[in-house]
N, C-alpha and C positions, 0 to 999 in steps of 0.2 A: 618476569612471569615465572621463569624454570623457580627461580628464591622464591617466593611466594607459594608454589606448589608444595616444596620441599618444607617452606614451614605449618603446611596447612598439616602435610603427612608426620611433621614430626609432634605439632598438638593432639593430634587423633594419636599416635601411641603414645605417647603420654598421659595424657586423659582416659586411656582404659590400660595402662599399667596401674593408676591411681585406684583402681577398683580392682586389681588381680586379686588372687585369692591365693590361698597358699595352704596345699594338707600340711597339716604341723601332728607331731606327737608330744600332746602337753602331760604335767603331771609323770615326771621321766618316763614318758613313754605308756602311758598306763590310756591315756584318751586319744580317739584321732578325733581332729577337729579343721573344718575349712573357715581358715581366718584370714581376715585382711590386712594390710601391712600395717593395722595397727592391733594388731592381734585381737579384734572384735571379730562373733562369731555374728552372721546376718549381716556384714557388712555394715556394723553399725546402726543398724535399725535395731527399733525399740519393737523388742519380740510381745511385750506385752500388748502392745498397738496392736501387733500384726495378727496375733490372737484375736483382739477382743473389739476392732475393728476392722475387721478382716479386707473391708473395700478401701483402704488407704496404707497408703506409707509413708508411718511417720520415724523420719531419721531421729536418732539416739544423741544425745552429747554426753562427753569423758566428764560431764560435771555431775551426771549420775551415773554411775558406774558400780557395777560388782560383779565380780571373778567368780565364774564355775568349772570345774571340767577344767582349770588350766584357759577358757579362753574369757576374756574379758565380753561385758553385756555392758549397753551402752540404752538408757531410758531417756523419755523426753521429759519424766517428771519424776519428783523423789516418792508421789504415788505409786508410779510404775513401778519404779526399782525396788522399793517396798512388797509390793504384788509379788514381782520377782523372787525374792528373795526368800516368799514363805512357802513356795514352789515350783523353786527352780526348774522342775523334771517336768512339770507342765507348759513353760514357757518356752525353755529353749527348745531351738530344730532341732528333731528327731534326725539321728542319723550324724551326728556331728556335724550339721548343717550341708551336709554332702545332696546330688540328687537324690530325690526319693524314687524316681522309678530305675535309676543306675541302681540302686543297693536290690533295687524289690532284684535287678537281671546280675547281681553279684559284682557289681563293678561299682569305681566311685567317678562321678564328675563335678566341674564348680557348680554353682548356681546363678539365676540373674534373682533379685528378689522378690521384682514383680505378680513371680511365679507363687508366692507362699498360696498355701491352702490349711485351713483347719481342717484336722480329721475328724469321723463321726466324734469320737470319745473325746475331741478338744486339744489333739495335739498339733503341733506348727509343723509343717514338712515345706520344703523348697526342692523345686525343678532346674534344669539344666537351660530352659528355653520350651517356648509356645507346642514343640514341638512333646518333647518332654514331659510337660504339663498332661498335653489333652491323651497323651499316653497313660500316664496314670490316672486321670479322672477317669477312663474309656471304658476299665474294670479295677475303682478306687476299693472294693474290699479285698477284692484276691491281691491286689498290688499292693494293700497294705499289710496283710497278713504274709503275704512271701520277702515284702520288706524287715517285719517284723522279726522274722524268721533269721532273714541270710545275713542280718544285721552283725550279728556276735562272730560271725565269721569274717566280715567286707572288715568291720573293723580292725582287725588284725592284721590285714593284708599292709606293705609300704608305704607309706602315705606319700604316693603320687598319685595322680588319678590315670587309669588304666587303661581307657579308650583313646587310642591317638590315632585319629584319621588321617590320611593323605597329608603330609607336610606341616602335620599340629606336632610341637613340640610342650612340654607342659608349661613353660614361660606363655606362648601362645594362647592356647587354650585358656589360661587362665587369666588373662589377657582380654578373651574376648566374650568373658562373665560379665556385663554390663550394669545397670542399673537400667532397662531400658525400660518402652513404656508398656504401660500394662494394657492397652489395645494394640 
């Protein structure tokens, strides 16, 4: 029983280490970007999807692929990646895929990607969690507009993420970015 437990808890970190996320400074330093351990930005989901069907998620494969910003974009089709390609600044998450209502309060966190939302004007933003989320839907202009705003600054900041709660470590935290469900 105790072996059995122990392997149940060592699958569960494993399986959300596989989705951690990691601030990186790509492009020597010139981009911060929240990628995952295969240096895709959104976790490998096809940003064009997540734009342009906003009620699904559909995961990206490295057999469509092209590099912005230093972080790799991963499409389900070589339409997408095309789409991509002639609009980069449209498709990819705002914010170097960091949360959007951490950047609107000057700080950065990972993301789960459930979270994404289009903005009025068409752009991808991803949250931190449900919580996160209905935070910036709550007042979605002034939180995009002060997002907007503190952007060029959060950007700058170390690329760790800066809120660490009670006993979060940034391994943790990023760790406990999920892919989870979107109800």
């Amino acid at each position: 029983m105790k072996t059995t437990v122990i392997a149940l808890m060592l699958g569960c970190l494993l399986t959300q280490l596989a989705f951690a996320q990691v601030p990186q400074r790509t492009d020597n330093g010139k981009y911060l970007q929240n990628l995952d351990e295969n240096g895709c930005a959104a976790q490998g989901y096809d940003c064009v999807a997540l734009v342009t069907i906003p009620d699904k998620l559909v995961k990206g494969s490295a057999e469509f692929q092209s590099e912005y910003q230093g972080a790799k974009f991963w499409f389900a089709s070589a339409a997408n990646k095309a789409t991509f390609d002639a609009n980069p600044d449209k498709f990819a998450p705002l914010y170097g895929g960091f949360c959007a209502i951490a950047v609107a309060e000057g700080n950065l966190r990972p993301v789960q990607i459930w979270t994404h939302r289009v903005t009025p004007d068409g752009h991808l933003t991803l949250n931190h969690n449900a919580k996160a989320l209905k935070l910036w839907e709550a007042r979605l202009h002034h939180n995009y507009k002060l997002a907007q705003k503190n952007w060029p600054t959060v950007s700058q900041k170390p690329a760790q993420y800066d809120i660490l709660h009670k006993g979060e470590t940034q391994q943790t935290l990023a760790a406990t970015s999920f892919e989870g469900p979107k109800k």
